[in-house]
C-alpha positions in Angstrom: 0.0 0.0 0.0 1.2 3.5 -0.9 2.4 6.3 2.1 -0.3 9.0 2.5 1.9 12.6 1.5 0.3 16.1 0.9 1.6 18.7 -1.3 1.2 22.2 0.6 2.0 25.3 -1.7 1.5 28.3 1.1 1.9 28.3 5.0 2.4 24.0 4.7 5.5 24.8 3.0 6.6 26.7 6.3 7.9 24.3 8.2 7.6 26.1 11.4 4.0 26.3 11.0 3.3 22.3 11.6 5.6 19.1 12.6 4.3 17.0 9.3 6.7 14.3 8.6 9.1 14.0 6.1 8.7 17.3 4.7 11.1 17.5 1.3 10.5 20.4 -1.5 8.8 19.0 -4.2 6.7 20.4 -7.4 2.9 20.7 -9.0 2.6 20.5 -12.7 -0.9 21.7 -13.8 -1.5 24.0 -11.0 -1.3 27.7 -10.1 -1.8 29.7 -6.7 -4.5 32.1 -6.6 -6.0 34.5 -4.0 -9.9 33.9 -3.2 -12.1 34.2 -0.8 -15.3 31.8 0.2 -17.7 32.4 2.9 -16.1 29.5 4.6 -13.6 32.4 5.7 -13.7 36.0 6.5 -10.5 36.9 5.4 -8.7 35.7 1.7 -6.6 32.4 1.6 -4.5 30.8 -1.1 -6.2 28.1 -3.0 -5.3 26.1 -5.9 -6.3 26.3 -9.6 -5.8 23.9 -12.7 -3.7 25.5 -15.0 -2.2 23.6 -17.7 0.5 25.9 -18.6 2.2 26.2 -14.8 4.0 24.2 -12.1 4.2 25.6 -8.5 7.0 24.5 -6.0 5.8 23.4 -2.9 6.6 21.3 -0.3 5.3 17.6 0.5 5.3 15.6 3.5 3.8 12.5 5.4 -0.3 12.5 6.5 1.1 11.8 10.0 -0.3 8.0 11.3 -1.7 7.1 7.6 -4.6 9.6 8.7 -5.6 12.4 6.9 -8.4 13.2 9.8 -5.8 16.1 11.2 -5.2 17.9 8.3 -8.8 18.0 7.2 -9.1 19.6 9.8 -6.4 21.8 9.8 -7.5 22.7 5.9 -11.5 21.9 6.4 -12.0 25.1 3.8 -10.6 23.1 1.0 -11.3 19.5 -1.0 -8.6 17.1 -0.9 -7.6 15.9 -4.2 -5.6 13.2 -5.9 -2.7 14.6 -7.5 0.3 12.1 -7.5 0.7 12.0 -10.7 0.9 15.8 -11.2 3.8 16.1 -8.4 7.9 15.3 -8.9 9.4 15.0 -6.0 13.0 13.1 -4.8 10.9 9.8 -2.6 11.7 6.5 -3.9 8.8 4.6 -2.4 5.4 4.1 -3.2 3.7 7.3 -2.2 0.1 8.9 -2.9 -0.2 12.7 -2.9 -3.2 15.0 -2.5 -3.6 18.6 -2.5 -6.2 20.7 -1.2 -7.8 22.9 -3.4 -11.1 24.8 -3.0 -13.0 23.6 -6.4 -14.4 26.5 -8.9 -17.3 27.7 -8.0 -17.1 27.8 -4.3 -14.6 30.8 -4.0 -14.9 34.4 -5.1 -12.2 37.5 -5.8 -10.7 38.9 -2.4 -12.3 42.5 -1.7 -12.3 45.5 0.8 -14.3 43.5 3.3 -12.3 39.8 2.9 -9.3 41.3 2.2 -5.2 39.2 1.9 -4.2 39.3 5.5 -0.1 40.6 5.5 0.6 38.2 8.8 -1.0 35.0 6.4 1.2 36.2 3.5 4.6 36.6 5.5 4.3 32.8 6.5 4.5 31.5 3.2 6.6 33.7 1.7 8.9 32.7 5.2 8.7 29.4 4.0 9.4 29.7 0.1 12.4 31.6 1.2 13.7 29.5 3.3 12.8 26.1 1.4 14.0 27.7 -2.2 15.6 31.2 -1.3 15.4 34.6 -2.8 14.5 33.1 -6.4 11.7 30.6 -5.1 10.2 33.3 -2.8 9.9 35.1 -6.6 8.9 32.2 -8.2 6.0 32.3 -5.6 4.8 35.8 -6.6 4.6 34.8 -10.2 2.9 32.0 -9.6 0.4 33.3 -7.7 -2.7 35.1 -9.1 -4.8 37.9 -7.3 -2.2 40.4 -5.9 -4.5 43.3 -7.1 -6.7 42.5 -3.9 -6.4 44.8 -1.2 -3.8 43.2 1.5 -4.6 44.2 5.4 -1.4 45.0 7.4 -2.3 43.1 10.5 1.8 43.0 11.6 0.7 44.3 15.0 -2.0 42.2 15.7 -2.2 39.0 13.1 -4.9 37.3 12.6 -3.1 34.6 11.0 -3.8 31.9 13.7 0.0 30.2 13.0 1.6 33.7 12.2 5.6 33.6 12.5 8.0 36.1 13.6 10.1 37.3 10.4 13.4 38.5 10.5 14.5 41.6 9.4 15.4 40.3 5.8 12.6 38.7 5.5 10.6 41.3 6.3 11.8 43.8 3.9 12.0 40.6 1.2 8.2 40.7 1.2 7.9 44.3 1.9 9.8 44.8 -1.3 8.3 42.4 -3.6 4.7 43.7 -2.8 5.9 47.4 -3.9 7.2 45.8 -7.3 3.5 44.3 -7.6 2.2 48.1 -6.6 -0.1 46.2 -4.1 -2.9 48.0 -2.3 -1.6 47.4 1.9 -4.2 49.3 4.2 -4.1 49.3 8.0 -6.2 48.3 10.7 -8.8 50.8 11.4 
């Protein structure tokens, strides 16, 4: 029987933000990132869409005990779907890979009132840096659709519930790459 992995392409492939095992950087062919929102959440999240043209890096690892019952829950917004086919990745054994995506239909564009939340968007971009570096981080932002939302800087108070504490580099990393994108950031009112 095949090993149970997961390919996470946003705050899974921060590995500070879970204890998954055997995490190893892997990729998605067929898919891109996008920005939506669903009334499932009040805030915007990452999802993933087909797109036959793209391949995403991302990161996969072990569904801890063969169970997949604790990350459902931890991504109960999204379907689980087969995908092992679709992902290259450096295991030599037998393995099955899902990803979660939220299926068309269900999700809508961000806007001013579920806006991209700056503490959710650090995480990944934390991760992609420190999985891939500078040039995956980018990778990342090209790979990922729906930058013209509005992006809440919630720094100060995040309402990311596994929010990480950047470094300075990191900081001014994402900082930097969201004035090339000429992103709308407001503040907390």
């Amino acid at each position: 029987m095949a090993d149970p992995y997961f390919f996470g392409y946003g705050s899974l492939v921060n590995l500070a933000t879970h204890d998954f095992p055997d995490p190893r950087p892997a990729k998605l062919k067929g898919w891109r990132r996008s920005w939506r929102h669903t009334d499932l959440r009040p805030v915007a999240f990452l999802t993933a869409i087909p797109d036959p043209d793209c391949e995403i890096e991302g990161m996969i690892a072990h569904v801890p005990k063969n169970d997949w019952a604790a990350l459902d829950e931890r991504e109960w917004a999204y379907d689980r779907i087969p995908a092992t086919q679709a992902v290259s990745h450096t295991l030599t054994h037998d393995v099955d890979i899902a990803v979660y995506a939220v299926p068309h239909g269900r999700h809508t564009e961000p806007t001013n009132h579920h806006p991209l939340v700056l503490s959710y968007i650090d995480v990944v971009v934390q991760g992609y840096l420190r999985a891939y570096g500078e040039a995956g981080a980018d990778r990342f932002f090209a790979t990922t659709d729906g930058w013209e939302a509005p992006i809440l800087n919630d720094r100060a108070e995040p309402r990311y519930p596994r929010h990480q504490q950047l470094k300075p580099h990191e900081t001014e990393f994402v900082d930097s790459r969201l004035r090339r994108l000429s992103v709308n950031v407001v503040h907390s009112p």
